[in-house]
C-alpha positions in Angstrom: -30.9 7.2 -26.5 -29.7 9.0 -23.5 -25.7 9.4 -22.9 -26.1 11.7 -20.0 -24.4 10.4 -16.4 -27.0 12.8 -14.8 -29.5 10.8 -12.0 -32.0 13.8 -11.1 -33.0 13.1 -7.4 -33.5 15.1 -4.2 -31.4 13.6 -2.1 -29.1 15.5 0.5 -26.0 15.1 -2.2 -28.0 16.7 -5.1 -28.8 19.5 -2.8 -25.5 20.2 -2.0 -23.8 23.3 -3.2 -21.5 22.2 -6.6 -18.5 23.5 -4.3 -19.1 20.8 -1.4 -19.5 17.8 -3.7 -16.3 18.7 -5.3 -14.0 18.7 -1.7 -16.2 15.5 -1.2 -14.4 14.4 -4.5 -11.5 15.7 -3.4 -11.2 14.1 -0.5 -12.1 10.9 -1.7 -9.7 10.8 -4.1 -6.9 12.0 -1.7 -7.8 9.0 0.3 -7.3 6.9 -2.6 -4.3 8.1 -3.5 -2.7 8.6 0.1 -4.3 5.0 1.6 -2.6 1.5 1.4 -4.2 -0.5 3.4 -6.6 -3.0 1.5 -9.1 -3.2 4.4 -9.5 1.0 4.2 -9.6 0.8 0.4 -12.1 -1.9 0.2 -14.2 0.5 3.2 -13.5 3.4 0.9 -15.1 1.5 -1.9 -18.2 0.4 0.0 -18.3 4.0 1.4 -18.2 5.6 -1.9 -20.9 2.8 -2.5 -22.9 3.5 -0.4 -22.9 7.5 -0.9 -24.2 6.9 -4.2 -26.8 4.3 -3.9 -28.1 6.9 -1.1 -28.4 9.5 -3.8 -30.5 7.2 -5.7 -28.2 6.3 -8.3 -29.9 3.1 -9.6 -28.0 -0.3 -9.4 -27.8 -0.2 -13.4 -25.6 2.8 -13.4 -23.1 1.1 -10.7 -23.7 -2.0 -12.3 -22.5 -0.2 -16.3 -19.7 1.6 -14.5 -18.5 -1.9 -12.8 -18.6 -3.2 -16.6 -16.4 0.0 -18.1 -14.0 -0.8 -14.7 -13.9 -4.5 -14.7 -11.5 -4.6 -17.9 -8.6 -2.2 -16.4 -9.2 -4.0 -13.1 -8.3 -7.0 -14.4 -5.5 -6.2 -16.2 -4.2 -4.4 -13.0 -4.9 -7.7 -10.9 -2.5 -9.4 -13.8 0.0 -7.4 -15.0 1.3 -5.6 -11.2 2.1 -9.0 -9.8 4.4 -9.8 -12.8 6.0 -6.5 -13.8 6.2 -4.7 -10.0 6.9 -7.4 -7.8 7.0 -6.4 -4.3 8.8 -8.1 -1.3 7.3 -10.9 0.2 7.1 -15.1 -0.3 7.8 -15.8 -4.4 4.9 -17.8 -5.7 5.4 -18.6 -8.6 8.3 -18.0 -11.4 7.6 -17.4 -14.7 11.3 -17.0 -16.7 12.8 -14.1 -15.7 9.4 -13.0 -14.1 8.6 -13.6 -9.9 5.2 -13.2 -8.4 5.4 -12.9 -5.2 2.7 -12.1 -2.4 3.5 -8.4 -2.0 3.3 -8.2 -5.7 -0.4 -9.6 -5.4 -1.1 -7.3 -2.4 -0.1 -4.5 -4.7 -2.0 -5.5 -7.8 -5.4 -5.5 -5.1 -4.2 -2.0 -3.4 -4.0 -0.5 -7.0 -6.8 -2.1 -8.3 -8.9 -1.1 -4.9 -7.5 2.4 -5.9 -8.5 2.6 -9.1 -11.9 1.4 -8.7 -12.4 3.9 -5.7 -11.1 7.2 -7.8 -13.4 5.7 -10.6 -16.2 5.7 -8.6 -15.9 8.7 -6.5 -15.5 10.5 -9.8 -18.7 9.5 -10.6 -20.3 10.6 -7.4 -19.8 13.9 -9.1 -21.5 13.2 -12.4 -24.3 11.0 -11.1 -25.6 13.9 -8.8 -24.7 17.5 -10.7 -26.3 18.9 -13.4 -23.5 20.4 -16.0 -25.0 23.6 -15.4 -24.0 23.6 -11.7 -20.7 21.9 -12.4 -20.1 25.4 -14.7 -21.3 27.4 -11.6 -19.4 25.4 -8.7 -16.2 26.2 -10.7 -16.8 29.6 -11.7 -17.8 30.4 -7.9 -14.3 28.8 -7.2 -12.8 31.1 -9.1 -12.2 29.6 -12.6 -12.7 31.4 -15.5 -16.2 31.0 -17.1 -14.4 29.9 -20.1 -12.9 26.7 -18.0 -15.8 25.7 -16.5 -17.8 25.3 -20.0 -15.1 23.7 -21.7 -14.8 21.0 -18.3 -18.6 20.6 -18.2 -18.7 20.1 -22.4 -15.7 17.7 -22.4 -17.7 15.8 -19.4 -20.7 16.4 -21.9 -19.5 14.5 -25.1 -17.6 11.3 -23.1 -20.6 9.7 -22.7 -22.0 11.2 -26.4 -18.3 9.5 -28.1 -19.1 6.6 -26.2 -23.1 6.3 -27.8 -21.4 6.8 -31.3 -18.8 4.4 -30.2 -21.8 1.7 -29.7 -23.6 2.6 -32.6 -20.6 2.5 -35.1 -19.4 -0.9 -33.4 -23.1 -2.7 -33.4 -23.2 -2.6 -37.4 -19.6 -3.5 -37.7 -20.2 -6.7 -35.6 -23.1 -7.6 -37.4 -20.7 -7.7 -40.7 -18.3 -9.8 -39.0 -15.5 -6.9 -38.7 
């Protein structure tokens, strides 16, 4: 069973120095953070998208990072309309709770947001080796020491997650 986020490829991303993909990363998620707008995040989405399907990053890997982001998508979609209404036309009142339109709008924005850090995160994993992640941040000036311990914690998330499935499968079986 393989765990590793790793797609190896020749496209122009995996050729880029470790250094360059992470301001790509940077930027991304700066954009994320700094942008509003639903039609930029959605373009940001697609963008981000579209940079790693150009990689050759096959559709399952977007298609299993979609199914680890669909659950805290949803919850955003539910839960910022209720607790963080913002201004706009109430919809609908629910005791001492008011959606209102600006509230959706927000729960979209955040949830655009979160899907577009998620995946431009991953634009980093899908198209780096962990031995030039160690490099790209020892050449930026980290300690060696950092890197390793960054590029083993990014190492065993997707191990703990295997383990995870594998202790869960048998449990299910039993009914627990």
């Amino acid at each position: 069973m393989r765990f590793d986020l790793f797609v190896p490829g020749a496209s122009w991303l995996h050729r880029l120095d470790p250094r360059s993909k992470f301001l790509l990363v940077g930027v991304l998620l700066l954009m994320a953070l700094l942008l509003k707008h639903l039609a930029l995040l959605a373009g940001l989405l697609a963008l981000t998208h579209l940079l790693l399907v150009g990689a050759g990053v096959p559709w399952s890997a977007l298609r299993w990072l979609w199914a680890r982001m669909a659950p805290l998508t949803f919850f955003i979609l539910l839960l910022q309309p209720l607790f963080a209404s913002g201004a706009g036309a109430p919809l609908l009142h629910i005791g001492p709770l008011v959606v209102t339109s600006g509230g959706v709008l927000d729960g979209i924005s955040f949830a655009l947001r979160a899907n577009v850090m998620a995946f431009a995160a991953s634009l980093l994993l899908f198209v780096t080796e962990a031995q030039a992640l160690v490099l790209g941040l020892v050449r930026l000036g980290l300690p060696f020491e950092y890197g390793m311990t960054f590029t083993l914690a990014l190492r065993y998330l997707p191990t703990t997650y295997g383990l995870w499935l594998n202790t869960i499968a048998p449990q299910q079986a039993r009914g627990w």
